[in-house]
MITOR-518373 format. One record per residue (C-alpha): residue number from 1; y, x, z; residue in one letter. Coordinates in nm, 4 decimals, padded with zeros to 6 digits. Example, Ala and Ser with C-alpha at 12.3 -4.5 7.8 and 13.67 -1.06 7.14 Angstrom:
<atoms>
{atom 1 {-00.4500 01.2300 00.7800} "A"} {atom 2 {-00.1060 01.3670 00.7140} "S"} 
</atoms>
This chain:
<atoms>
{atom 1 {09.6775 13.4986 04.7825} "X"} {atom 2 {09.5366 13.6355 04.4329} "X"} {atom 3 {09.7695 13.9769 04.3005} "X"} {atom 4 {09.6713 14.1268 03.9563} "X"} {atom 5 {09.7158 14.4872 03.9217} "X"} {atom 6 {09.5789 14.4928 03.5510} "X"} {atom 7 {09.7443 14.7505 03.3765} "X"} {atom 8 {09.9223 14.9322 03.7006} "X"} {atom 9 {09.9765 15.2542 03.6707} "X"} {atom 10 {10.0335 15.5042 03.9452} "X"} {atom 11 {10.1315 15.8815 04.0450} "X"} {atom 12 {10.1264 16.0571 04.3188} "X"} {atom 13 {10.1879 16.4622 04.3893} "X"} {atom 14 {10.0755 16.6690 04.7306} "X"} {atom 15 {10.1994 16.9801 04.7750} "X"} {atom 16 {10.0993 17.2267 05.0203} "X"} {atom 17 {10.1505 17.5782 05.0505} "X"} {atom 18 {09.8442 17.6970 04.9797} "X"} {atom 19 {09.8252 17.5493 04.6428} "X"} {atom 20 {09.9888 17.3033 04.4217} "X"} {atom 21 {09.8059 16.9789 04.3529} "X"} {atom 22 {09.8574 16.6722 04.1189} "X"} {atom 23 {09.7368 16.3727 04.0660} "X"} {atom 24 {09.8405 16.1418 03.7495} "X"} {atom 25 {09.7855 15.7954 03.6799} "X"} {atom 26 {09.9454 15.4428 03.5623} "X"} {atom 27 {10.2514 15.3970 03.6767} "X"} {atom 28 {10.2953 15.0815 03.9067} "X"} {atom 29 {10.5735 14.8319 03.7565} "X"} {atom 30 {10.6696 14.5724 04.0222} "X"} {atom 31 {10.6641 14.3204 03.7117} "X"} {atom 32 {10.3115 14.3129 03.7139} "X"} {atom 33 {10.2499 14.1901 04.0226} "X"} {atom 34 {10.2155 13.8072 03.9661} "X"} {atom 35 {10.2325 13.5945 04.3294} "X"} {atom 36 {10.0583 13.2657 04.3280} "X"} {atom 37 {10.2787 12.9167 04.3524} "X"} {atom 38 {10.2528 12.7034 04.6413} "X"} {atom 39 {10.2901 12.2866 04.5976} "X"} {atom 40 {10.5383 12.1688 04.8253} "X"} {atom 41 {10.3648 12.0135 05.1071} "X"} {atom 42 {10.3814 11.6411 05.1342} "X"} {atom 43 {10.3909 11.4410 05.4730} "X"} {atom 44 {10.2639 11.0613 05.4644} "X"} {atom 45 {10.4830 10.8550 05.7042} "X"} {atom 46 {10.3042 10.7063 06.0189} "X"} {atom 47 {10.1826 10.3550 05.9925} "X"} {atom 48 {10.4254 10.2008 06.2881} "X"} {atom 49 {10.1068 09.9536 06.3259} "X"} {atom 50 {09.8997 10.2586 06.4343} "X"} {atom 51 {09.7132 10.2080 06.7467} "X"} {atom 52 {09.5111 10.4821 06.9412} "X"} {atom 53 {09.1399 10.4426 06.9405} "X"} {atom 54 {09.1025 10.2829 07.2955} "X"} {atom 55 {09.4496 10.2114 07.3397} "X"} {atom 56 {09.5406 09.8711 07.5147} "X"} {atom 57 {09.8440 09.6584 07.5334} "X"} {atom 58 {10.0553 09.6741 07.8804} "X"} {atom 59 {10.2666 09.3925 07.9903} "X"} {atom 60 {10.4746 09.4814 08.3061} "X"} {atom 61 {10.5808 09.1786 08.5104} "X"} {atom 62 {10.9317 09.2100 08.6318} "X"} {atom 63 {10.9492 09.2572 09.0453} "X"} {atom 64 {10.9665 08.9356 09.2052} "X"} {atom 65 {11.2817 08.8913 09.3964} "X"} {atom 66 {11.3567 08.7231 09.7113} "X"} {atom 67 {11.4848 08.3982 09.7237} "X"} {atom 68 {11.8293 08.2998 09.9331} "X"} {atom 69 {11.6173 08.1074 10.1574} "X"} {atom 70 {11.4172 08.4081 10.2653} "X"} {atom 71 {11.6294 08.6656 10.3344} "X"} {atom 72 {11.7220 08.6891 10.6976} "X"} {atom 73 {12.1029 08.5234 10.7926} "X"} {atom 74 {12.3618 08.8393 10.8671} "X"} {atom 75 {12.5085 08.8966 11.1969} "X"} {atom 76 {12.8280 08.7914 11.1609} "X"} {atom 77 {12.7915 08.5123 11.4318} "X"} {atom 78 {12.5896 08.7470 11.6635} "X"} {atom 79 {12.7086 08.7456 11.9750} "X"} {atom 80 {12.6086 08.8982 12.3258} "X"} {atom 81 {12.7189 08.8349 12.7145} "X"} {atom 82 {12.6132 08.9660 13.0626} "X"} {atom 83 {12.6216 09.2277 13.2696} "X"} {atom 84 {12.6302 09.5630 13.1340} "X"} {atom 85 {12.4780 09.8851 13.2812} "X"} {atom 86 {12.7021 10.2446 13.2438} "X"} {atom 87 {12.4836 10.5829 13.2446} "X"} {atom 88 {12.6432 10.8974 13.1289} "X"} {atom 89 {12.6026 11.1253 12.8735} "X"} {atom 90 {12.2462 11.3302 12.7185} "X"} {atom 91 {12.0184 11.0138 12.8571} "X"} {atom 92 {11.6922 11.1359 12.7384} "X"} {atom 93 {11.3646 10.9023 12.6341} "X"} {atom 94 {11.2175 11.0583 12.9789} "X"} {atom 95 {11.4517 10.9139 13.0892} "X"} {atom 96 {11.4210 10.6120 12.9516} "X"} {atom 97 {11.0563 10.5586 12.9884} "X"} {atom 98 {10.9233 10.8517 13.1557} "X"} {atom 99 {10.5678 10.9949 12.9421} "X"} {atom 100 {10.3118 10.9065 13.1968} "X"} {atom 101 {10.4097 10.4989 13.1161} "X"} {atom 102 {10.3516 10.6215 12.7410} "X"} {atom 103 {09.9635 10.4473 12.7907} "X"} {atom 104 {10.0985 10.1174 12.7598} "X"} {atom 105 {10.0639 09.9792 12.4238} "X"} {atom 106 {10.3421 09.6998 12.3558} "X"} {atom 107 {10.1561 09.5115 12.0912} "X"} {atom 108 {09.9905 09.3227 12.4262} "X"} {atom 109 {10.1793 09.1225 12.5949} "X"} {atom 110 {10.0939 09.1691 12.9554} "X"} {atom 111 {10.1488 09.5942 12.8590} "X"} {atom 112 {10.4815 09.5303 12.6810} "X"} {atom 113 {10.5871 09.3001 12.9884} "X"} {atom 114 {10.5056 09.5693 13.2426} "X"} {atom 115 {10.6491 09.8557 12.9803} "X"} {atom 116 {10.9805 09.6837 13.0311} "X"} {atom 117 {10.9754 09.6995 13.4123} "X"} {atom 118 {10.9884 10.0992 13.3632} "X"} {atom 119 {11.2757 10.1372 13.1508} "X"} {atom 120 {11.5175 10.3864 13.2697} "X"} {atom 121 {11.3093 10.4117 13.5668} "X"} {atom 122 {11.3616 10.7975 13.4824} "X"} {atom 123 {11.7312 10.8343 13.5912} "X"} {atom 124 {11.8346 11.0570 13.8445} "X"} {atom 125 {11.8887 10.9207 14.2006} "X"} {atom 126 {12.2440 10.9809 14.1533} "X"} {atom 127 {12.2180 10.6293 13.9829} "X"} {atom 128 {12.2235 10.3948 14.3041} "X"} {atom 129 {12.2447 10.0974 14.1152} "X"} {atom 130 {11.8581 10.0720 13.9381} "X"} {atom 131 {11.8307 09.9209 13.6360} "X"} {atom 132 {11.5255 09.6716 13.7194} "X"} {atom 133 {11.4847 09.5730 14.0896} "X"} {atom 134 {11.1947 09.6991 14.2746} "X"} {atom 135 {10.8856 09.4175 14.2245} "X"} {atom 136 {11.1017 09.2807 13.8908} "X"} {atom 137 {10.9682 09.3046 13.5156} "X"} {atom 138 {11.3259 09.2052 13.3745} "X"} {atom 139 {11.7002 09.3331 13.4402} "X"} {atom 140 {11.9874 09.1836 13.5276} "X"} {atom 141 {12.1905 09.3445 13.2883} "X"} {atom 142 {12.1500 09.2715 12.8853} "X"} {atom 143 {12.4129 09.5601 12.8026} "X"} {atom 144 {12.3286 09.9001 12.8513} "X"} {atom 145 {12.6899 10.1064 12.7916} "X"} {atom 146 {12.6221 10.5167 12.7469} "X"} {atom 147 {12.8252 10.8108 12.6551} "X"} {atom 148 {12.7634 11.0750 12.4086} "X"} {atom 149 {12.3796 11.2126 12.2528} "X"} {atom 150 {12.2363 10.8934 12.4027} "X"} {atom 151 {11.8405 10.8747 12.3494} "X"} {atom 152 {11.8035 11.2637 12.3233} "X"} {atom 153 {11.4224 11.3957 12.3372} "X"} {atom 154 {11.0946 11.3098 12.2017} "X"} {atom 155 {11.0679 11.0675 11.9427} "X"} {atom 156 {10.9026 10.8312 12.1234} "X"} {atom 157 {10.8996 10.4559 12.0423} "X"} {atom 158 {10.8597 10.3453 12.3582} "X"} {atom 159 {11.2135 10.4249 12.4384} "X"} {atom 160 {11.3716 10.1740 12.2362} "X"} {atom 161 {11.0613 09.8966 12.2851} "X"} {atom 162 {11.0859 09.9382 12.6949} "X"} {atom 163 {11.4700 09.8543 12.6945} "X"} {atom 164 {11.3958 09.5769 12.4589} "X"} {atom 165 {11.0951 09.4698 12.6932} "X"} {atom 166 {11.3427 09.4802 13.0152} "X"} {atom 167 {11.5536 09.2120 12.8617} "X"} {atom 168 {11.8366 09.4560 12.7019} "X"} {atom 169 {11.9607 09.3231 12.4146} "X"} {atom 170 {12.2201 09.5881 12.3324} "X"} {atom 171 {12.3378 09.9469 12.3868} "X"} {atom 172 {12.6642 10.0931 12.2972} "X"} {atom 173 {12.7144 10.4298 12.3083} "X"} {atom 174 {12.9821 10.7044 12.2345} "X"} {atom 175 {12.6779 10.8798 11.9754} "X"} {atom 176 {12.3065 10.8383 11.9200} "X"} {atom 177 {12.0140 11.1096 11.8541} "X"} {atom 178 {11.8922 10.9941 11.5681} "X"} {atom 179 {11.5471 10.9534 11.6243} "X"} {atom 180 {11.6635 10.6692 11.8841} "X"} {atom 181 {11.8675 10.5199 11.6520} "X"} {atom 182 {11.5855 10.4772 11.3776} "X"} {atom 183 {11.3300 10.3871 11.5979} "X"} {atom 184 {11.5847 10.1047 11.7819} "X"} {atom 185 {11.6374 10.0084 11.4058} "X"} {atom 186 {11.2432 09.9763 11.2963} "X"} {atom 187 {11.0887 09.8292 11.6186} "X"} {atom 188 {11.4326 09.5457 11.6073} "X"} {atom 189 {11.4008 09.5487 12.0078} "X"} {atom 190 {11.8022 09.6268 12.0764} "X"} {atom 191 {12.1232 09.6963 11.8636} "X"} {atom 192 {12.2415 10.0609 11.9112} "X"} {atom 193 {12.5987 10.0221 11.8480} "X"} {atom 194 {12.8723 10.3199 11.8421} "X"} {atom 195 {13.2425 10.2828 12.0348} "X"} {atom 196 {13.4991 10.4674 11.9087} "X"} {atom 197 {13.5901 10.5773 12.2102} "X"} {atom 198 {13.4521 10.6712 12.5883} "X"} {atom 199 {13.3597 10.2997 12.6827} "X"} {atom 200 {13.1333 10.4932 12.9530} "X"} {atom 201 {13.4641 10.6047 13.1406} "X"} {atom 202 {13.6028 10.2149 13.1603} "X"} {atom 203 {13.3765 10.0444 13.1926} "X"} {atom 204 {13.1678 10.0087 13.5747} "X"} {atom 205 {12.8213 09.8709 13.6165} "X"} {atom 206 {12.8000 09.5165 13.6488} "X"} {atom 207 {13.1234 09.4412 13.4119} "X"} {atom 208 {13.1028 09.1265 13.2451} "X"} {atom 209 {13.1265 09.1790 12.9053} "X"} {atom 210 {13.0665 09.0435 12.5760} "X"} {atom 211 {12.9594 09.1855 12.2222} "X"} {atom 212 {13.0673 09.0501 11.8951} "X"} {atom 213 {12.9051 09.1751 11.5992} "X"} {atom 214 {13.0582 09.0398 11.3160} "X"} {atom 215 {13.3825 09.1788 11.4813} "X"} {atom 216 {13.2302 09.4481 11.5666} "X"} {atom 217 {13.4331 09.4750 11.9150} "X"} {atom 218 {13.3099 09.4586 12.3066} "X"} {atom 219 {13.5152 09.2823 12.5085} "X"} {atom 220 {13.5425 09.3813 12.8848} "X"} {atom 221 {13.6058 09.0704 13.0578} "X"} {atom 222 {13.6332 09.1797 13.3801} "X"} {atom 223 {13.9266 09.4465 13.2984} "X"} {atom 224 {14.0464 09.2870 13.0085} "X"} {atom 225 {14.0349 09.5116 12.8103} "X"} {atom 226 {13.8868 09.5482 12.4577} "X"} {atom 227 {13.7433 09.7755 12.2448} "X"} {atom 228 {13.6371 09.8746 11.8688} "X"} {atom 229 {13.2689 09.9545 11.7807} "X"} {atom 230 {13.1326 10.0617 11.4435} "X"} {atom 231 {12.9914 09.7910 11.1991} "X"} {atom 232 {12.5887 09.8151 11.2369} "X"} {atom 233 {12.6305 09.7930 10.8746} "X"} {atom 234 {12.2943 09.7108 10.7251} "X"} {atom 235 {12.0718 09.7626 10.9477} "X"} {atom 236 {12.1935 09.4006 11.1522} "X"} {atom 237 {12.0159 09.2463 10.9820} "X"} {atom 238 {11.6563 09.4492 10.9983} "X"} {atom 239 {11.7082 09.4346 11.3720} "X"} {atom 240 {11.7880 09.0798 11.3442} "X"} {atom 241 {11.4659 08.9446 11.1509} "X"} {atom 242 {11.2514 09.1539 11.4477} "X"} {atom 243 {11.2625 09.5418 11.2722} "X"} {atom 244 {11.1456 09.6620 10.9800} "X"} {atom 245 {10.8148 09.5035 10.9043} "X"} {atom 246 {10.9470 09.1580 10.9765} "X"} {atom 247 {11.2445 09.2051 10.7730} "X"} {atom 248 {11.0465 09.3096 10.4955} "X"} {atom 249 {10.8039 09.0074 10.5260} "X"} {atom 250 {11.0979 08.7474 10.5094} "X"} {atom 251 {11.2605 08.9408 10.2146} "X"} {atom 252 {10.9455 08.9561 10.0372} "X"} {atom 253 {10.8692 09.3417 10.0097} "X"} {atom 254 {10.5427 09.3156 10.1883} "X"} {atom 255 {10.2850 09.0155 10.2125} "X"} {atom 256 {10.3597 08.7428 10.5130} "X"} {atom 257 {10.0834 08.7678 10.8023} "X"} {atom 258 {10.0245 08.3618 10.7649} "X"} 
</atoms>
């Protein structure tokens, strides 16, 4: 910025004690300072048809989405009836399928086979009814019926898999841990449904009983009685299509193995 001081004029005095000194000039006039003018600054608008150097086009395809046909039927109609099997409360995945059976791998067929012939095989010998017969790969009884915390401990997924493997199609218990009740979700080997009240206490091993799903009710036909269980809500039907990876192949989340 350019300022013109032609013709300023200015005066100043010090004074000290010792002596008395001044020093006389122009005096400054604040008119004669002349400030430069600025244009006002002009903007161009943006061509809307501007494209970055480089840049590219994107066209994002919507997500497919699955057709009626492939998404697995619901459980309404599901329906279960044997014998069922009453343990108490706080039964553990050592329990279960104790850890030194935790070698087998289930995705063979002879290992899952023999997995199954070890579930529960961890209860106490308070149990005097066993689960699986001695020299027997499957049990007798498709319901397992438990009280409260039931598939406490690790997170093994053998737990679920090795009840699934024995032939149990169900378990209904008072509460879950809910590390069992994922992994029972995800692997789709049994249902792990929740009573509403202490089935455990009336019902006795080897009870005849059936499971209805879409009613969500277990029927005790050997007492008579029955009872109200929690809706599985949505995860029926991940356990129904086989667990999690198969239900997500028939919906079409993840590529079918064929």
């Amino acid at each position: 910025m350019a300022v013109s001081l032609s013709h300023v004029s200015y005066s100043a005095t010090f004074t000290s004690s010792a002596s008395k000194t001044t020093v006389s000039g122009p005096s400054l006039s604040p008119h004669s300072i002349k400030v430069p003018t600025f244009l006002p600054l002009t903007v161009k608008p943006l061509n809307s048809s501007f494209t970055p150097h480089g840049a590219r086009a994107i066209t994002i395809a919507p997500h497919a989405t699955s057709t009626p046909s492939s998404i697995p039927s619901d459980t309404s109609t599901t329906t279960f009836h044997g014998l069922c099997y009453v343990v108490g409360d706080n039964i553990d995945t050592d329990q279960i399928i104790p850890a030194e059976y935790l070698t087998l791998v289930p995705s063979n067929p002879d290992e899952y086979e023999k997995l199954g012939s070890y579930a529960l095989i961890g209860l106490p010998s308070s149990y005097a009814t066993r689960f699986i017969e001695p020299n027997e790969t499957k049990t007798k009884y498709s319901i397992v019926i438990g009280g409260a915390n039931f598939g406490c401990g690790s997170s093994r997924e053998h737990a679920p898999v090795a009840l699934g493997a024995a032939g149990a199609k169900a378990v209904v218990a008072e509460s879950y841990a809910r590390i069992f009740f994922r992994n029972s979700v995800a692997t789709g080997e049994v249902y792990p449904l929740e009573s509403e009240v202490r089935i455990c206490e009336e019902c006795r091993t080897g009870d005849v009983v059936t499971i209805e799903l879409g009613e969500s009710r277990l029927i005790n036909h050997t007492t008579g009685k029955e009872y109200k269980l929690k809706p599985i809500g949505d995860a029926g039907p991940v356990i129904e299509a086989g667990g999690i990876f198969a239900y997500a192949r028939k919906t079409g989340m993840i590529p079918s193995l064929s």
